[in-house]
C-alpha positions as semicolon CSV with decimal commas, in nm:
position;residue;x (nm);y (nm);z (nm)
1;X;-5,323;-0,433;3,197
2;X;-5,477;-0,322;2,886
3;X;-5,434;-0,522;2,539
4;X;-5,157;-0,219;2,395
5;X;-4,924;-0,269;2,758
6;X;-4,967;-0,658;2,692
7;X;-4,838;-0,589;2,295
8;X;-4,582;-0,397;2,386
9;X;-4,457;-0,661;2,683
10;X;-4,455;-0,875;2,505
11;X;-4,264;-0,718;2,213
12;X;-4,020;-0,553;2,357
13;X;-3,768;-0,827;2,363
14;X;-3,812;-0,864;1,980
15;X;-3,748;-0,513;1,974
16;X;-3,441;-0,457;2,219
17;X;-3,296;-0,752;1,923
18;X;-3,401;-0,542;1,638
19;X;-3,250;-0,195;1,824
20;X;-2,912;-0,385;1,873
21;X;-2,829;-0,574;1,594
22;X;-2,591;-0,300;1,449
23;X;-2,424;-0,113;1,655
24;X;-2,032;0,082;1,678
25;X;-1,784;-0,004;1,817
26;X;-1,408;0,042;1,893
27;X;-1,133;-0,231;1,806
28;X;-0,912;-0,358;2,100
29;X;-0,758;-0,670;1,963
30;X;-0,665;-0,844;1,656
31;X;-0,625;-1,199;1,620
32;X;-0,490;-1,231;1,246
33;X;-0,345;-1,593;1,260
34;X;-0,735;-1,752;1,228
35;X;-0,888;-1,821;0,898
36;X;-1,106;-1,578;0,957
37;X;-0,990;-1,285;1,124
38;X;-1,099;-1,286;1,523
39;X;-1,130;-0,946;1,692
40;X;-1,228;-0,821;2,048
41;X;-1,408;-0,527;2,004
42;X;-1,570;-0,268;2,287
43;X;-1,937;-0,182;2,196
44;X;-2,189;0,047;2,297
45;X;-2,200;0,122;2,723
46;X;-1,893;-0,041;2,796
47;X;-1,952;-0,375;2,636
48;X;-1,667;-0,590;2,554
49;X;-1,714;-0,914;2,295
50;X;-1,475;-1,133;2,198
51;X;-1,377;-1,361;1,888
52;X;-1,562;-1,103;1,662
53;X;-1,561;-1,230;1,328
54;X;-1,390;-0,929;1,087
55;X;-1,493;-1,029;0,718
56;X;-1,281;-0,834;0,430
57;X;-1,356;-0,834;0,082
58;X;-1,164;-1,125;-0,142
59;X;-0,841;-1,021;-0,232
60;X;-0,777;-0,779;0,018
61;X;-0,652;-0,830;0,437
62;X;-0,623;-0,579;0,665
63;X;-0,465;-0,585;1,032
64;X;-0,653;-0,288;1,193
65;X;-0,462;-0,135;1,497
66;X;-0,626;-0,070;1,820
67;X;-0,851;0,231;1,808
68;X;-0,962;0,176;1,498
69;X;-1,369;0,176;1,488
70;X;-1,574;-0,062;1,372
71;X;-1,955;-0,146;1,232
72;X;-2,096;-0,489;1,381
73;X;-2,343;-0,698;1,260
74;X;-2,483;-0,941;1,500
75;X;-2,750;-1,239;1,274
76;X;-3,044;-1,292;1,421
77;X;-3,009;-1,019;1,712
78;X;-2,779;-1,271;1,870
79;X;-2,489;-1,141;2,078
80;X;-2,312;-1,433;2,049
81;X;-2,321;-1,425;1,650
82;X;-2,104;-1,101;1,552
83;X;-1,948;-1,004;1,249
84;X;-1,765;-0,672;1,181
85;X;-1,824;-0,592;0,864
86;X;-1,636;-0,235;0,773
87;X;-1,390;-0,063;1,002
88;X;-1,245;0,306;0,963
89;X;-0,998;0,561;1,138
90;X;-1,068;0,884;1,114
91;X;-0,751;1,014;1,173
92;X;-0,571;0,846;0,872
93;X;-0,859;0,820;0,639
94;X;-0,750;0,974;0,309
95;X;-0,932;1,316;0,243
96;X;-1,031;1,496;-0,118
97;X;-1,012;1,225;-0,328
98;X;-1,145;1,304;-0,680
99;X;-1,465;1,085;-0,777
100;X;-1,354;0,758;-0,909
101;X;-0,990;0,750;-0,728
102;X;-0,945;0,456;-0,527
103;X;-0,622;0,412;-0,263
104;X;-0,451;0,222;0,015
105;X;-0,320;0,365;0,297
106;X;-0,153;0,295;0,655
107;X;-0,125;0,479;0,952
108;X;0,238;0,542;0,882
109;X;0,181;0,764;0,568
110;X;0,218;0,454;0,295
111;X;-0,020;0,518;0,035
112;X;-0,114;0,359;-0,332
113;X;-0,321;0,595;-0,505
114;X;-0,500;0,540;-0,845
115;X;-0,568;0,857;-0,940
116;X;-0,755;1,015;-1,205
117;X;-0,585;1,066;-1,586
118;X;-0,522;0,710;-1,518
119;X;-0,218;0,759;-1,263
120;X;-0,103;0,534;-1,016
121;X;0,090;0,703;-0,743
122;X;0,330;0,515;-0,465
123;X;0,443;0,699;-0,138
124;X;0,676;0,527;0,066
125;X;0,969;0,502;0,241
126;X;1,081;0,172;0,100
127;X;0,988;-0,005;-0,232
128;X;1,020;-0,359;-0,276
129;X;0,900;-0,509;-0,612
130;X;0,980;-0,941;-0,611
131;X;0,921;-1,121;-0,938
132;X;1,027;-1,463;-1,020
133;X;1,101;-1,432;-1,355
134;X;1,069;-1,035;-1,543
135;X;0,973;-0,699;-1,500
136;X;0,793;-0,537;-1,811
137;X;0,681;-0,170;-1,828
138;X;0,522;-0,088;-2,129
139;X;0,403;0,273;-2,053
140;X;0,473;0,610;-2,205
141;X;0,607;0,769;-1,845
142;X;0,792;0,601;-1,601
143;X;0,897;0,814;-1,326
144;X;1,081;0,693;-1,030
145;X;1,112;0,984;-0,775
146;X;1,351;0,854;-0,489
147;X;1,492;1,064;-0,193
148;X;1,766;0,848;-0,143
149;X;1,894;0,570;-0,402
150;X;1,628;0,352;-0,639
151;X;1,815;-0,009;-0,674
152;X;1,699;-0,237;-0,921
153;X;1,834;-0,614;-0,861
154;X;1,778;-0,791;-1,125
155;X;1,990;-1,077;-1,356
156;X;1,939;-0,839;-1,676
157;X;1,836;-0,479;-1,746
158;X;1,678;-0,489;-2,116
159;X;1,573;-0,175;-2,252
160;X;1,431;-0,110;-2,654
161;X;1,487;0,252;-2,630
162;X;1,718;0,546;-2,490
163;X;1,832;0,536;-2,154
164;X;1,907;0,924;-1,963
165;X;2,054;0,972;-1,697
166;X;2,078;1,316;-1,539
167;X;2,339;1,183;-1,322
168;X;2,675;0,992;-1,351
169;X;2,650;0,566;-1,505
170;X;2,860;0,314;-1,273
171;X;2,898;-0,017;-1,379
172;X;3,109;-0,272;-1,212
173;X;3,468;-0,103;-1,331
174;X;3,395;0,279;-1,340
175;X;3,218;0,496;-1,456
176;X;3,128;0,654;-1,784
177;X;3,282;0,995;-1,724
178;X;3,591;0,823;-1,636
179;X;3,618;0,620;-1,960
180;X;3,572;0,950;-2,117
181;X;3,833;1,096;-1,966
182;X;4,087;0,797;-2,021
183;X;3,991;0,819;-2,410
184;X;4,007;1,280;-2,445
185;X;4,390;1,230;-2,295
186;X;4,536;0,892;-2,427
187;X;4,771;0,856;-2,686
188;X;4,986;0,615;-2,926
189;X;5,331;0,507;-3,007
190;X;5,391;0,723;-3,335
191;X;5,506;0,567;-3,613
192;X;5,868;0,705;-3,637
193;X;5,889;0,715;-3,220
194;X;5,754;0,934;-2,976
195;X;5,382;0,958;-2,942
196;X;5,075;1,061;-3,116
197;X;4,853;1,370;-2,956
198;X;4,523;1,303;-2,822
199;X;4,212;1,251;-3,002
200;X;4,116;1,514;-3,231
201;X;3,757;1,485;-3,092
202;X;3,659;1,452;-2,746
203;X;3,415;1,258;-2,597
């Protein structure tokens, strides 16, 4: 055996560590009760690895559902020392974004979207916004676009400009159409008996 098969023994090991320290693979499993999120993961020819440390960026936690594929790390070449380190589906993955547009999205259709002209767009079936103590919007536009019903419970409703409504107002008693209609047809005990007409102007 020459010097270059003896090289080339006796790196090969070194280099099957190098080949295989990132690899793809698919996710299986999710463990998301762990401080750090634990996933079993199936890897190139059929290998399956366990307790595969998924690390997310501060601020944000994912739960990835089976299928979804992965990138994994492994430190030092070691097969026992994995960490996933950016996972993507394909088939949800939000397409034609402009540049600079960030969003989050689900594999049921939710999506925030912070779009460009400095527009943040919600889809969703169901909105739920908690606060402990007050709601402020301070913007120019506020538009609420609901299929259904947009309920707002909260101890006060505080507004420093004109409220529209396209539709009917209900408060606890009625509504404002029917206070309208009680004050166009109600009248008065006249003076000298008998009863006073209606309003002269109408609401």
């Amino acid at each position: 055996m020459d010097i270059a098969d003896q090289l080339k023994r006796f790196m090969k090991p070194l280099t099957t560590r190098v080949q295989t320290m990132i690899v793809r693979g698919v996710i299986k499993l999710v463990n998301d009760k762990t401080k750090i999120q634990q996933i079993q993961a199936s890897l190139l020819a059929g290998e399956l690895k366990d307790g595969i440390e998924h690390y997310q960026e501060y601020g944000l936690s994912t739960n990835p559902p089976a299928g979804t594929e992965a990138l994994v790390v492994f430190c030092g070449g070691s097969r026992n020392n994995g960490v996933i380190v950016a996972t993507g589906d394909r088939k949800f993955r939000l397409k034609e974004l402009q540049p600079g547009e960030v969003a989050l999205y689900t594999d049921e259709g939710d999506v925030i979207k912070l779009a460009r002209n400095r527009k943040i767009q919600v889809s969703t079936l169901h909105l739920e916004v908690n606060a402990a103590e007050s709601i402020s919007y301070n913007t120019k536009t506020f538009n609420v676009n609901a299929t259904q019903s947009a309920t707002f419970t909260t101890p006060a409703l505080n507004a420093s400009d004109n409220i529209s409504a396209g539709g009917e107002v209900n408060d606890k008693t009625g509504t404002m159409q029917s206070m309208r209609d009680i004050y166009n047809s109600h009248t008065h005990p006249g003076d000298s008996g008998g009863t006073t007409g209606t309003p002269s102007a109408s609401m």
